[in-house]
C-alpha positions as CSV (number, residue, x, y, z in Angstrom):
1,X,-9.8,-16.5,24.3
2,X,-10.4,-17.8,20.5
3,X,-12.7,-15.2,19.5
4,X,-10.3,-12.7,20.8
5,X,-7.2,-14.2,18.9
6,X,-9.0,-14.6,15.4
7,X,-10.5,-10.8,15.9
8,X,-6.3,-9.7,16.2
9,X,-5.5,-12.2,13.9
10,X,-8.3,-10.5,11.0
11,X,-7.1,-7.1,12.1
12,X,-3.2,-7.7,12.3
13,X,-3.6,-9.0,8.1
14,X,-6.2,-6.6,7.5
15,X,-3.3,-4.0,8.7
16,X,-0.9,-5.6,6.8
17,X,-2.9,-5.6,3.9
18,X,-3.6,-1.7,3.8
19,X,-0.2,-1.3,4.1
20,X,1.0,-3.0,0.9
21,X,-2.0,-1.4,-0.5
22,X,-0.9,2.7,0.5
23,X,2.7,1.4,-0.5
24,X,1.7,-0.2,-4.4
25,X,-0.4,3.2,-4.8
26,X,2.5,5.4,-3.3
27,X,5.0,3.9,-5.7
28,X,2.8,4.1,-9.1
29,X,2.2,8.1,-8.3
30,X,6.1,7.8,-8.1
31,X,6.6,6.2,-11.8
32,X,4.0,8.4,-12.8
33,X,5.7,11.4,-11.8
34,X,8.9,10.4,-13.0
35,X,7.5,9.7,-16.6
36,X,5.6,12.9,-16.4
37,X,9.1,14.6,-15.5
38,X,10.9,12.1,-18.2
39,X,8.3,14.0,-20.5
40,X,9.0,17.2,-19.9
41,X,12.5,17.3,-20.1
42,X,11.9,16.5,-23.8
């Protein structure tokens, strides 16, 4: 019963973790594109 708690435990943060991860690199494409745009309208 441990083992199988601490295996959903490490996959629940691992989760957790690749969705802050998607979501940082999913808002720096957004700054990026809004300086590129920024840029352009120049």
């Amino acid at each position: 019963m441990k083992k199988c708690a601490a295996l959903f435990s490490i996959a629940l943060f691992l989760a957790l973790a690749g969705c802050n991860t998607v979501k940082g690199v999913g808002q720096d494409v957004q700054k990026a594109g809004s300086a590129i745009e920024n840029a352009a309208k120049k």
